[in-house]
Every structure is written in structure tokens, then in C-alpha cells.
C-alpha positions as protocol buffer text, in pm:
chain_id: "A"
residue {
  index: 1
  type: UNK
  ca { x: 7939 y: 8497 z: 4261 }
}
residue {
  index: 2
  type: UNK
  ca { x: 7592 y: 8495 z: 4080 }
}
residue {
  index: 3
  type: UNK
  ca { x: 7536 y: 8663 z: 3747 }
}
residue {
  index: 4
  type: UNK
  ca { x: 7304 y: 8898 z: 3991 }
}
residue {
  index: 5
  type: UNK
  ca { x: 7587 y: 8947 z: 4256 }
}
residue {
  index: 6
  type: UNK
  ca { x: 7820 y: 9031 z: 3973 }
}
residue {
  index: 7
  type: UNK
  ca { x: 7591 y: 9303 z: 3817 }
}
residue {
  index: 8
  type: UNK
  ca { x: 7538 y: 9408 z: 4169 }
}
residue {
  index: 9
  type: UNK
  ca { x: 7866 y: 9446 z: 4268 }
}
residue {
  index: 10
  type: UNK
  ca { x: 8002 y: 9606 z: 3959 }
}
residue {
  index: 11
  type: UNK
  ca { x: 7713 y: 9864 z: 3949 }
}
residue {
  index: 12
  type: UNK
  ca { x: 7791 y: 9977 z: 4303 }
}
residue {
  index: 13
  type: UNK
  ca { x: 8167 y: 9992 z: 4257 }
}
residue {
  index: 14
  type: UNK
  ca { x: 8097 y: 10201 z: 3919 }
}
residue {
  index: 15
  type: UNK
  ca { x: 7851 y: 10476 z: 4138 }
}
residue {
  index: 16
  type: UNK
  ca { x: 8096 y: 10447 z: 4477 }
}
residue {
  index: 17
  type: UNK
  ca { x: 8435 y: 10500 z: 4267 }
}
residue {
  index: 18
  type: UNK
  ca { x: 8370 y: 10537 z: 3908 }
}
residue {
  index: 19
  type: UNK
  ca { x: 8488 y: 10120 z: 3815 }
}
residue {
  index: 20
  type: UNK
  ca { x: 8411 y: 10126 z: 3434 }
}
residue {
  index: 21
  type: UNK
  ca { x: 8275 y: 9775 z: 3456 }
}
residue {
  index: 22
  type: UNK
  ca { x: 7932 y: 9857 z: 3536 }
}
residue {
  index: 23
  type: UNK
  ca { x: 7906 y: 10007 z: 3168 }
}
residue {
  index: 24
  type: UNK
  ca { x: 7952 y: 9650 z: 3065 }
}
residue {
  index: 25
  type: UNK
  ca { x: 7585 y: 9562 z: 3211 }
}
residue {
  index: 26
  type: UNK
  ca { x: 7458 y: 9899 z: 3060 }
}
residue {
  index: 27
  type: UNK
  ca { x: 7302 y: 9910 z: 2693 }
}
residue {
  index: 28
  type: UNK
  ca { x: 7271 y: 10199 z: 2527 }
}
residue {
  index: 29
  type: UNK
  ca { x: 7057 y: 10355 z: 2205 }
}
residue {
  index: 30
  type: UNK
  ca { x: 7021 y: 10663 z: 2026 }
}
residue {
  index: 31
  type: UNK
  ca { x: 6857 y: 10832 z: 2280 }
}
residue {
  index: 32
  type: UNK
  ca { x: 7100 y: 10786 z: 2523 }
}
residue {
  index: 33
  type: UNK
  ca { x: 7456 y: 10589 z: 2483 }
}
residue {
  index: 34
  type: UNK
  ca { x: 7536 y: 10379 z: 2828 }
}
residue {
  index: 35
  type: UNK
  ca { x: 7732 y: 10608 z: 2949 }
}
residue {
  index: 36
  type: UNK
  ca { x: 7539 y: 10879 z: 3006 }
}
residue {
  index: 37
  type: UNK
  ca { x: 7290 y: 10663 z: 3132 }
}
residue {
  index: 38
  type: UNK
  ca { x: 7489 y: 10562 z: 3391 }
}
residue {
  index: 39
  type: UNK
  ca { x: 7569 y: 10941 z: 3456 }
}
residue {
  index: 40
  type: UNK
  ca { x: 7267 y: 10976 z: 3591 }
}
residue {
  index: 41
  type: UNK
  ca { x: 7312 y: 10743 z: 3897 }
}
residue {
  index: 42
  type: UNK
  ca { x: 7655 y: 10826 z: 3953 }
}
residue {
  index: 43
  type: UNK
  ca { x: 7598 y: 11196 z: 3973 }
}
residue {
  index: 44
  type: UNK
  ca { x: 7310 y: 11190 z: 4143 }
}
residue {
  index: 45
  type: UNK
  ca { x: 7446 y: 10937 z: 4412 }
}
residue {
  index: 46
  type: UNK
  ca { x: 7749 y: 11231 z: 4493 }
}
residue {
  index: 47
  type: UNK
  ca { x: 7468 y: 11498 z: 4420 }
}
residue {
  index: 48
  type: UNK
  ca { x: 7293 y: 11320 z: 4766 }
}
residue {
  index: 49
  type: UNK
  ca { x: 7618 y: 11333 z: 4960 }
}
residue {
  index: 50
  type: UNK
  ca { x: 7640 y: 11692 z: 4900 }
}
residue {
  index: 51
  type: UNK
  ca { x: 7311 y: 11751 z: 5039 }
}
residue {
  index: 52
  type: UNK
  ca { x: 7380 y: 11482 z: 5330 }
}
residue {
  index: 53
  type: UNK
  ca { x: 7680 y: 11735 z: 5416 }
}
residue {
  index: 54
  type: UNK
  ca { x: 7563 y: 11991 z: 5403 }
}
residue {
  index: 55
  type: UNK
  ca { x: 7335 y: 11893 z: 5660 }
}
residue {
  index: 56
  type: UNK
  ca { x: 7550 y: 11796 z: 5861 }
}
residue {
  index: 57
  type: UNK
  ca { x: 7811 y: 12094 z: 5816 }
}
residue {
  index: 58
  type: UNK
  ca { x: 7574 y: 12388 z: 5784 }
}
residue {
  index: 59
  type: UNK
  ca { x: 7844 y: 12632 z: 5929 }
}
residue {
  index: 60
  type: UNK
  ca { x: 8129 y: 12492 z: 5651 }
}
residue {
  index: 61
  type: UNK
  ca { x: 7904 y: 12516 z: 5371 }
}
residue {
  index: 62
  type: UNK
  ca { x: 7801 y: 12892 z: 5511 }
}
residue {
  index: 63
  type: UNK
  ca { x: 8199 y: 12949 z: 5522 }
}
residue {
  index: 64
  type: UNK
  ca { x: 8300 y: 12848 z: 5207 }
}
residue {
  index: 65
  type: UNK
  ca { x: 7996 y: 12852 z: 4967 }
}
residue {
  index: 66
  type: UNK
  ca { x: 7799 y: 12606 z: 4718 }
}
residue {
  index: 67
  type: UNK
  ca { x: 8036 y: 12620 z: 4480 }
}
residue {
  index: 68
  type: UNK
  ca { x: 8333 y: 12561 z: 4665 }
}
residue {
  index: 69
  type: UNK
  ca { x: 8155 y: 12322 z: 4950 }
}
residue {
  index: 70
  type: UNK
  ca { x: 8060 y: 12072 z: 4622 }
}
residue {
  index: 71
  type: UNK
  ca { x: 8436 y: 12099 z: 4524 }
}
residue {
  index: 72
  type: UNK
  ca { x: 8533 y: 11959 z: 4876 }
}
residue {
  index: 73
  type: UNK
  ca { x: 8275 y: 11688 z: 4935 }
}
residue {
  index: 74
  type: UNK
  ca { x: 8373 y: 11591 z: 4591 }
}
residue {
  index: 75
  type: UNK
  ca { x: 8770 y: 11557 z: 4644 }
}
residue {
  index: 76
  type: UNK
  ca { x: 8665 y: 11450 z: 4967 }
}
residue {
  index: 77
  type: UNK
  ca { x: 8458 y: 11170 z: 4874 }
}
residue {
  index: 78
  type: UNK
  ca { x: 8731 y: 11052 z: 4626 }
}
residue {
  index: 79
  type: UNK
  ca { x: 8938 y: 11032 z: 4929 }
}
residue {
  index: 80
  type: UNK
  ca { x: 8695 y: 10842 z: 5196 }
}
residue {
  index: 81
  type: UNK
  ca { x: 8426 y: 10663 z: 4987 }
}
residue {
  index: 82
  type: UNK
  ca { x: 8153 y: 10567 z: 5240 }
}
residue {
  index: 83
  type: UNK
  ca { x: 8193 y: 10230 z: 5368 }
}
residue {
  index: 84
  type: UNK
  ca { x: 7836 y: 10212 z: 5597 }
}
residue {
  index: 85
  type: UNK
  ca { x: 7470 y: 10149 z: 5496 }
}
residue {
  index: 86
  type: UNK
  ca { x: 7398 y: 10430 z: 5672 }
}
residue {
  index: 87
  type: UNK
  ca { x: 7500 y: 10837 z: 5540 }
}
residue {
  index: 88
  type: UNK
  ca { x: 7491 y: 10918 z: 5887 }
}
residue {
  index: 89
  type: UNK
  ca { x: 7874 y: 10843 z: 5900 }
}
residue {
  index: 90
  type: UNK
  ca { x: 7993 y: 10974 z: 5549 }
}
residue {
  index: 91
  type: UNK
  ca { x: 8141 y: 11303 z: 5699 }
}
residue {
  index: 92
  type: UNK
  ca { x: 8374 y: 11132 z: 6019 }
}
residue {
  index: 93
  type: UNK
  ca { x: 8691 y: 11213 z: 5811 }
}
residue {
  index: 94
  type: UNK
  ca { x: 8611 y: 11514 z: 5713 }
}
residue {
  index: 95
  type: UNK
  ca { x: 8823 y: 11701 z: 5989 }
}
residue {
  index: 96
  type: UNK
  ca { x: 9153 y: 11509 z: 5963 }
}
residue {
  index: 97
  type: UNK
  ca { x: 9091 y: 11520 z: 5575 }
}
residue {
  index: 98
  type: UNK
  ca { x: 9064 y: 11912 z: 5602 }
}
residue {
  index: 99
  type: UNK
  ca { x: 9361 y: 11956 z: 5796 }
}
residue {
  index: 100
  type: UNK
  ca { x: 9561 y: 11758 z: 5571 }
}
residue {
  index: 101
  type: UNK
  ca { x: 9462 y: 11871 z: 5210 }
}
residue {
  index: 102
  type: UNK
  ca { x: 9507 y: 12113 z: 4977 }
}
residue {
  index: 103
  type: UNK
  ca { x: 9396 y: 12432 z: 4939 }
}
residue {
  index: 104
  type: UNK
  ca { x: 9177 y: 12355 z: 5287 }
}
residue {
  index: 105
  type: UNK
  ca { x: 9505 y: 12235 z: 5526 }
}
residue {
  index: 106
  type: UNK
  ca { x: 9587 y: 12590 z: 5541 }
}
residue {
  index: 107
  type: UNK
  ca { x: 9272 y: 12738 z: 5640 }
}
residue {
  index: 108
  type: UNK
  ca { x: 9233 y: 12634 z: 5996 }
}
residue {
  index: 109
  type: UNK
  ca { x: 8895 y: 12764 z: 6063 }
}
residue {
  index: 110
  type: UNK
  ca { x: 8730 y: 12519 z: 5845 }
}
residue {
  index: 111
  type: UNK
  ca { x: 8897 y: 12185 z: 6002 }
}
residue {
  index: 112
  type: UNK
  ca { x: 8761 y: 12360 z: 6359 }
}
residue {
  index: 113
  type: UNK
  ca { x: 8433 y: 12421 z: 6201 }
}
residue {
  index: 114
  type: UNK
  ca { x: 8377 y: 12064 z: 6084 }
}
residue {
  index: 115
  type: UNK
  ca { x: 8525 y: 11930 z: 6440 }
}
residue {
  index: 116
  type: UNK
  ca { x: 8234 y: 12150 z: 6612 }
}
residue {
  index: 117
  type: UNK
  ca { x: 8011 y: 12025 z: 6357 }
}
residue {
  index: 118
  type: UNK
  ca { x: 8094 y: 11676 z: 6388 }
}
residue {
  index: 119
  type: UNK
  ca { x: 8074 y: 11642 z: 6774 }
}
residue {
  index: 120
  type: UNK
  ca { x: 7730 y: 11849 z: 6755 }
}
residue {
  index: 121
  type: UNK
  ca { x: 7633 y: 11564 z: 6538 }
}
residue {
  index: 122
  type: UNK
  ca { x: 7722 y: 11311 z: 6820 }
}
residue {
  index: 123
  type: UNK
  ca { x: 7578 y: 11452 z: 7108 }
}
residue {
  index: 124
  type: UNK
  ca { x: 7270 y: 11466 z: 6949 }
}
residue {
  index: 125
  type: UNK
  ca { x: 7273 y: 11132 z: 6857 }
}
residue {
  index: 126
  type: UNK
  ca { x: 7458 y: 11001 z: 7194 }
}
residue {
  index: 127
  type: UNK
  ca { x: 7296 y: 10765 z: 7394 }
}
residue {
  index: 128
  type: UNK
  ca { x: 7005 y: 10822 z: 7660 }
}
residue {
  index: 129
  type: UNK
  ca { x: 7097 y: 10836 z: 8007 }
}
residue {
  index: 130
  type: UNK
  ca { x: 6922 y: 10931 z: 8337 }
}
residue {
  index: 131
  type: UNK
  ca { x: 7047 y: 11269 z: 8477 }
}
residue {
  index: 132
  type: UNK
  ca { x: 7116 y: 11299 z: 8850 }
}
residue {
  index: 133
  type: UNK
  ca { x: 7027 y: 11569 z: 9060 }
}
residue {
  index: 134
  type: UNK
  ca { x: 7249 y: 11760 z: 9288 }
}
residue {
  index: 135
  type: UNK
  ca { x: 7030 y: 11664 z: 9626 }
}
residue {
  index: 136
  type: UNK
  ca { x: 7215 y: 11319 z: 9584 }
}
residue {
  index: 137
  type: UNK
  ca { x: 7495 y: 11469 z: 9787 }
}
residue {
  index: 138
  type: UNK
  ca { x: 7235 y: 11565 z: 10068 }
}
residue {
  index: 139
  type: UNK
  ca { x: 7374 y: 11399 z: 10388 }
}
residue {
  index: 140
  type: UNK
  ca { x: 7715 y: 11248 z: 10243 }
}
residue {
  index: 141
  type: UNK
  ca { x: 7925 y: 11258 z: 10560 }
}
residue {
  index: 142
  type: UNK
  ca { x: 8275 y: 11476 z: 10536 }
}
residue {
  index: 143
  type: UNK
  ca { x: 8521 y: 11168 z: 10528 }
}
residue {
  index: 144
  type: UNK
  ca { x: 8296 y: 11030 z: 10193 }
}
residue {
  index: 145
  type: UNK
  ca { x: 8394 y: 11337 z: 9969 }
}
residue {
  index: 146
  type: UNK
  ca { x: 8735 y: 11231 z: 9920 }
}
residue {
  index: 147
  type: UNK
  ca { x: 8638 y: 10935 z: 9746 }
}
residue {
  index: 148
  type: UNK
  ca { x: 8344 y: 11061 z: 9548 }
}
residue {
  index: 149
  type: UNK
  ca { x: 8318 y: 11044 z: 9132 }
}
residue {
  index: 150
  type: UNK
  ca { x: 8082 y: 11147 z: 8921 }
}
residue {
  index: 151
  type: UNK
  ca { x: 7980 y: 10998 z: 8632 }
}
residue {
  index: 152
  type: UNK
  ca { x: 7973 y: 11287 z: 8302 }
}
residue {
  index: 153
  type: UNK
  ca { x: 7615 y: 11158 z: 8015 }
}
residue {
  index: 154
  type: UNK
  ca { x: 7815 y: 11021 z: 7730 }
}
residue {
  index: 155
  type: UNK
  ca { x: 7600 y: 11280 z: 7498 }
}
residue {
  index: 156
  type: UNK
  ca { x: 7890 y: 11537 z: 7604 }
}
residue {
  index: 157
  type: UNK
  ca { x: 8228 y: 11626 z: 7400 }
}
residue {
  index: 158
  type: UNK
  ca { x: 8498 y: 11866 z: 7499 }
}
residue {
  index: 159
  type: UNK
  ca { x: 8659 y: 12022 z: 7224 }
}
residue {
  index: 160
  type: UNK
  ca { x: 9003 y: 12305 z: 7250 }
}
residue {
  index: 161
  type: UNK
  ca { x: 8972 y: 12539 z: 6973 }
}
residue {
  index: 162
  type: UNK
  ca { x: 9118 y: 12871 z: 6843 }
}
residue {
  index: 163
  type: UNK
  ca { x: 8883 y: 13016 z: 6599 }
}
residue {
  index: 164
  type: UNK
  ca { x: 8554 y: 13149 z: 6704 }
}
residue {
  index: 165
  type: UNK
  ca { x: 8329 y: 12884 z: 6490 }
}
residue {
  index: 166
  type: UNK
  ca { x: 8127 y: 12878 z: 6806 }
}
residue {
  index: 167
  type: UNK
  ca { x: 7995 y: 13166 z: 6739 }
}
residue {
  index: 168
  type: UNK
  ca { x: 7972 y: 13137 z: 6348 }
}
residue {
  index: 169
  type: UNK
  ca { x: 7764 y: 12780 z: 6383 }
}
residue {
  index: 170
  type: UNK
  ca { x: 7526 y: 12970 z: 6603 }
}
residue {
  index: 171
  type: UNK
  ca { x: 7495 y: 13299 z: 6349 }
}
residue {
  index: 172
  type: UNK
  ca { x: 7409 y: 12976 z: 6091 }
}
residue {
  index: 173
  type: UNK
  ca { x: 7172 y: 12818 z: 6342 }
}
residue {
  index: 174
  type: UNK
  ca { x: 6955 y: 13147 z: 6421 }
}
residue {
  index: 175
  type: UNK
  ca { x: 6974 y: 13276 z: 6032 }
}
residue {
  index: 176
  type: UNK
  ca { x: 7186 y: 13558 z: 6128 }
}
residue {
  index: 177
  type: UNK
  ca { x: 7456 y: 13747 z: 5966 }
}
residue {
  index: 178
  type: UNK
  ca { x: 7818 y: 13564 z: 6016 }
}
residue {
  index: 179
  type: UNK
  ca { x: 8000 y: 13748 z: 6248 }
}
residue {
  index: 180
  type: UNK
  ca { x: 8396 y: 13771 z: 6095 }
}
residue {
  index: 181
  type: UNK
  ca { x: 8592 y: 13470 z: 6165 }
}
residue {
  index: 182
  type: UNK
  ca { x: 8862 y: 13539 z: 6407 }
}
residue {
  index: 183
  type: UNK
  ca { x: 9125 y: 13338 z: 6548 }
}
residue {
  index: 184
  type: UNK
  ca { x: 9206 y: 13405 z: 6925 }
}
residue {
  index: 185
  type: UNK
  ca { x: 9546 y: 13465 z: 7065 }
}
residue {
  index: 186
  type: UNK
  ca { x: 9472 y: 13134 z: 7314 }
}
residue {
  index: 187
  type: UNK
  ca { x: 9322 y: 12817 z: 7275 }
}
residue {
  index: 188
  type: UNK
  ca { x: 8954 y: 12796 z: 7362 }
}
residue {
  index: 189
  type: UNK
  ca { x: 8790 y: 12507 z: 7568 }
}
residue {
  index: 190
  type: UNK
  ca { x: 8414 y: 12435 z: 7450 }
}
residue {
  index: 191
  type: UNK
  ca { x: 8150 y: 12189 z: 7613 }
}
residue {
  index: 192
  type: UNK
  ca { x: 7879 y: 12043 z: 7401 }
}
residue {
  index: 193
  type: UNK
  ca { x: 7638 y: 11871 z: 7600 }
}
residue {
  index: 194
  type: UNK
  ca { x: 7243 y: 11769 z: 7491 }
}
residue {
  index: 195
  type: UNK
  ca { x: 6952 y: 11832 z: 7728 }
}
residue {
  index: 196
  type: UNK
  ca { x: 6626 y: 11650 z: 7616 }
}
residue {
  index: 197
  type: UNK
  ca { x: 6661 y: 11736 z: 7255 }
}
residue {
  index: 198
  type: UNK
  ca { x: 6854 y: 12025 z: 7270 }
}
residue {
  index: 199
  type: UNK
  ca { x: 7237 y: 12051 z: 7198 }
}
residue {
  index: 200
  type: UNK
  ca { x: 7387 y: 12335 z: 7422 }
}
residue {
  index: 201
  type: UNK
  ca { x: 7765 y: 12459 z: 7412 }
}
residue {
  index: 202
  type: UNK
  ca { x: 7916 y: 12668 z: 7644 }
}
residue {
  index: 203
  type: UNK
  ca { x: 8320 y: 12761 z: 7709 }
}
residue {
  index: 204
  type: UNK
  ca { x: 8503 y: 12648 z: 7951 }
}
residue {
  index: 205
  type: UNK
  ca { x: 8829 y: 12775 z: 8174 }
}
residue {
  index: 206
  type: UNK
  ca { x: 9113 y: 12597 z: 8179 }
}
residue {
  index: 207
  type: UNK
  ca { x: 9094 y: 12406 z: 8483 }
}
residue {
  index: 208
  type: UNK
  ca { x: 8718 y: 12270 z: 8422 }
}
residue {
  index: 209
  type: UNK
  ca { x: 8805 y: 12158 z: 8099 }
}
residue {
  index: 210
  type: UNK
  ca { x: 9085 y: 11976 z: 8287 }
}
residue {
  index: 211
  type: UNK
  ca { x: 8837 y: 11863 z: 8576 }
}
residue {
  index: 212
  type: UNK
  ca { x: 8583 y: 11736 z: 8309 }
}
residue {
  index: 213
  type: UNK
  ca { x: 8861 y: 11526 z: 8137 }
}
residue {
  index: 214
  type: UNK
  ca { x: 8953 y: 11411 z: 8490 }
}
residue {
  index: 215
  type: UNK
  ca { x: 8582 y: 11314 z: 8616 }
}
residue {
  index: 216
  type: UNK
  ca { x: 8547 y: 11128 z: 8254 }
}
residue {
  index: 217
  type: UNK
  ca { x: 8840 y: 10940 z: 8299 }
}
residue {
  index: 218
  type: UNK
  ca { x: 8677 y: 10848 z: 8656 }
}
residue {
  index: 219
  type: UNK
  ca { x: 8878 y: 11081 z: 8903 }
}
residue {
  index: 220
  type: UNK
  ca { x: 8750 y: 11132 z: 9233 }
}
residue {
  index: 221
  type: UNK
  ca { x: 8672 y: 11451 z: 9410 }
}
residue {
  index: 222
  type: UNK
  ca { x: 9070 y: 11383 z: 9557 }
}
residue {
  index: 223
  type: UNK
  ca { x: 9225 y: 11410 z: 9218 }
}
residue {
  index: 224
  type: UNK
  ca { x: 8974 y: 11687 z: 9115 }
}
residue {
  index: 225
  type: UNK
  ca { x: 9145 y: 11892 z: 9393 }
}
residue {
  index: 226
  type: UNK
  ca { x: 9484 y: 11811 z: 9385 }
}
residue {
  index: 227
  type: UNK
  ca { x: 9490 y: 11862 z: 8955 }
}
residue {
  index: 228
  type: UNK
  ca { x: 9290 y: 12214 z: 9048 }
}
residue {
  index: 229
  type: UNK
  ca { x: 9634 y: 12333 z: 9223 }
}
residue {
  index: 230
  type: UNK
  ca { x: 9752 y: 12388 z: 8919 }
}
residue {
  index: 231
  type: UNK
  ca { x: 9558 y: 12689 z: 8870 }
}
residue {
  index: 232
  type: UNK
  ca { x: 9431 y: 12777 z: 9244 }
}
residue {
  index: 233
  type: UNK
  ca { x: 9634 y: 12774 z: 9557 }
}
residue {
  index: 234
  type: UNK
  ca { x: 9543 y: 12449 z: 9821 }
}
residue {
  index: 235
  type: UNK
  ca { x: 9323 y: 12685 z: 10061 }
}
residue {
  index: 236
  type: UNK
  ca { x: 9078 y: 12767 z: 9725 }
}
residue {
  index: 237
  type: UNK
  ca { x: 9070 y: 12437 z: 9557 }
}
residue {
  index: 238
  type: UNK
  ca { x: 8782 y: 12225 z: 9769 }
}
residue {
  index: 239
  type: UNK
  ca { x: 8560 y: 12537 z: 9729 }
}
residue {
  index: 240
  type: UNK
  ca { x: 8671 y: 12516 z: 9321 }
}
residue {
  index: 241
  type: UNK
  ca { x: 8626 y: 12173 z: 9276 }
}
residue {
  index: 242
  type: UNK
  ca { x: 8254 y: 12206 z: 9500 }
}
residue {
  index: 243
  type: UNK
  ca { x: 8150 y: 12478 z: 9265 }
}
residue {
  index: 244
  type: UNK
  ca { x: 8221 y: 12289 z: 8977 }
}
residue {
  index: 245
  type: UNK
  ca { x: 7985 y: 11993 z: 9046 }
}
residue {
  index: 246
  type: UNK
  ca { x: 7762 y: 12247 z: 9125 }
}
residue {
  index: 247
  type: UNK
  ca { x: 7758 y: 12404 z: 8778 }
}
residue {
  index: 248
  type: UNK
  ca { x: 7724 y: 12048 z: 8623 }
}
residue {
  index: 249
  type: UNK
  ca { x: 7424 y: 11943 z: 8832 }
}
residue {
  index: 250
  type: UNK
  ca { x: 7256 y: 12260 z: 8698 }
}
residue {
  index: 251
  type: UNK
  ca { x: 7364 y: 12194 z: 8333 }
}
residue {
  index: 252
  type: UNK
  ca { x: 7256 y: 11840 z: 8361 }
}
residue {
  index: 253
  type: UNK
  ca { x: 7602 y: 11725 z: 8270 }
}
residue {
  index: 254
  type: UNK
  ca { x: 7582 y: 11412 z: 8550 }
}
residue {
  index: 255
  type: UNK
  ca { x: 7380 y: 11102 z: 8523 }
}
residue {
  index: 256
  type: UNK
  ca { x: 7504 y: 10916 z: 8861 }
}
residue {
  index: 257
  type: UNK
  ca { x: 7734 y: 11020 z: 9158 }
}
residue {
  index: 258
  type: UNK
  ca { x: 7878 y: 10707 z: 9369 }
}
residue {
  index: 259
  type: UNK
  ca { x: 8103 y: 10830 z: 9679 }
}
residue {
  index: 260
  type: UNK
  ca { x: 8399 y: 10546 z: 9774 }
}
């Protein structure tokens, strides 16, 4: 490497992870020795990550507080230093990191918190896609429906929670008082989904979260019915699987429907 590259790649190391070889390249007076000179970037460089997370996990930092949300992003940050140009990514561990660290791994409302926080996060930044309307099924002949798929936006994420952060990240989003965080005696499916630009999450029963996983995975309307008789007896499952398309042509959930 360059003298340049060197100096380059030693400061970055020193602000990422604290390498004491960047003081080498750092000269110091009275005023202010080199190390606390290079304070200055290093601290302000984790300083920007805790307002980056923050950001991004409105309803954790609510939960827990300043003090203690700087206390995580800072353990946390020891743990997954950010490898992309980009801060958009920093937080993508912070989930699996929650659920595995202590004093957080035993708090299991947070690790949901950041997972709903996280996948709000993507399906605001998922891709653009048309979205179809339900008239697309106007005139498909009887014998076609069997064979039919729909194709879910990829701005959508299906999470299975227990605590009610749902309703804590939208207290935090409207500026009103937290409602107490509760854990429920069942899991809890939840559908995030964007519209335009606007994120919108919903729950879901157990057999559309099932039928969502099934039309992502590219199921036709024949395995949509014959996975709903787990829940519904045969006689009620066409109707069931009908009315769920339904519902996701009106939430805008479907960007193409091809019938085999």
C-alpha cells in the first residue's frame, strides 16, 4: 500500500474498532495530546450510529430509553461493526444480536420490537411494483381457477409475534402514550405491506398467514384450498380461499395474477 492508503486504512480501523495505530499518524500539542484528538472522530462516528438507530428503531429506543438505547448500540456495534458504505444496513443484526445477549436475551419484547422495526424498514424501501386489480379475474372460466397463482409485491413481510409491539410502534408513530407491553398467550401473525408511500400492518389468522406463505412460495389456488383444510372443513374452503384474494386485491397486496 501507499503511505496515503496506509494512513487511510489505519485511521478507519482506529474510528470502526478502536486499532491504536491511527494514533501513530496523529500529532499532538499542549492544547490537545493525539489522543484526545482522535476522540473526537471516534466518538462522534458511534455518536452518528446512535442517532442512525434510533431512527430506525424509534419503538426500542421509546422502550428502553437514551441512556440505556446508547448502552446497546454501543455493545452492539462492538459486536457487528458496519461493513457497508451505506448506514442504511448498520442495524440488520440487531434482532438475532438481541435475542442472544446479555441483559437484552431475556427481554423478549425488545428482539420483537427491532424485528417489526426492521421489516418496516424494508418494506418501505422494497422495490416498486405494479399492483393488479381484482377485475383481472373477470371472465376466467371455472376449470382455470384450479391452476391460478398470484403473485404477493415484494414490499410485504409476514412476521409471528407474541408481544404487542404492534401496537407500541404505532403509540411511537402517532406521539401517543405507550400502551403497557404485554405478551399474548398465542403467537400473533402480522402483515406489513407499503401502499404508495405508506407502510400499513394489519394481523392476520392463522390460515392467511399460512395462505400468504403459500401464494409467496407460488401455490396455486389448488394448494391454497387443500392447505385451508387444515382449519375449515372441504365444503368452506373454495369460499375461504376466494375471500382471501379478495381481501388482498383491496389491500393492494398483488401485483400480477396468471391462471395455469
Amino acid at each position: 500500500m501507499s503511505g496515503l492508503a496506509d494512513l487511510q486504512s489505519d485511521f478507519q480501523q482506529g474510528v470502526l474498532v478502536g486499532d491504536a495505530r491511527a494514533l501513530e499518524h496523529i500529532v499532538g500539542d499542549n492544547i490537545a495530546p493525539a489522543n484526545q484528538r482522535f476522540d473526537v472522530y471516534f466518538q462522534a462516528y458511534r455518536l452518528r450510529l446512535r442517532e442512525v438507530l434510533q431512527k430506525d428503531f424509534p419503538g426500542l429506543y421509546a422502550m428502553l430509553g437514551g441512556s440505556a438505547f446508547a448502552q446497546l448500540v454501543d455493545a452492539y456495534m462492538a459486536e457487528h461493526p458496519s461493513h457497508y458504505p451505506s448506514v442504511r444496513w448498520v442495524g440488520e443484526h440487531l434482532q438475532s444480536f438481541l435475542t442472544k445477549q446479555s441483559p437484552w436475551k431475556d427481554r423478549g419484547e425488545l428482539s420483537e420490537m427491532a424485528a417489526f422495526e426492521w421489516a418496516w424498514g424494508l418494506v418501505f424501501d422494497g422495490p416498486d411494483a405494479p399492483v393488479e386489480r381484482a377485475d383481472v379475474l373477470t371472465g376466467l372460466q371455472p376449470e382455470s381457477w384450479a391452476g391460478l397463482r398470484v403473485r404477493l409485491l415484494p414490499r410485504h413481510q409476514l412476521l409471528h409475534l407474541h408481544w404487542n409491539v404492534p401496537a407500541v410502534f404505532g403509540a411511537v408513530s402517532h406521539e401517543e402514550p405507550l400502551p403497557d407491553v404485554v405478551r399474548g398467550e398465542t403467537e400473533q401473525h402480522w402483515l406489513l405491506w407499503r401502499r404508495d408511500l405508506d407502510v400499513h400492518w394489519r394481523s392476520a389468522s392463522a390460515d392467511e398467514a399460512w395462505a400468504l406463505q403459500c401464494a409467496a412460495d407460488g401455490g396455486d389456488f389448488a394448494a391454497l384450498c387443500e392447505g385451508l383444510c387444515q382449519w375449515h372443513v372441504a365444503a368452506d374452503v373454495p369460499l375461504r380461499a376466494a375471500s382471501l384474494l379478495k381481501t388482498w386485491f383491496a389491500d393492494g397486496l398483488i401485483c400480477a395474477a396468471e391462471s395455469g
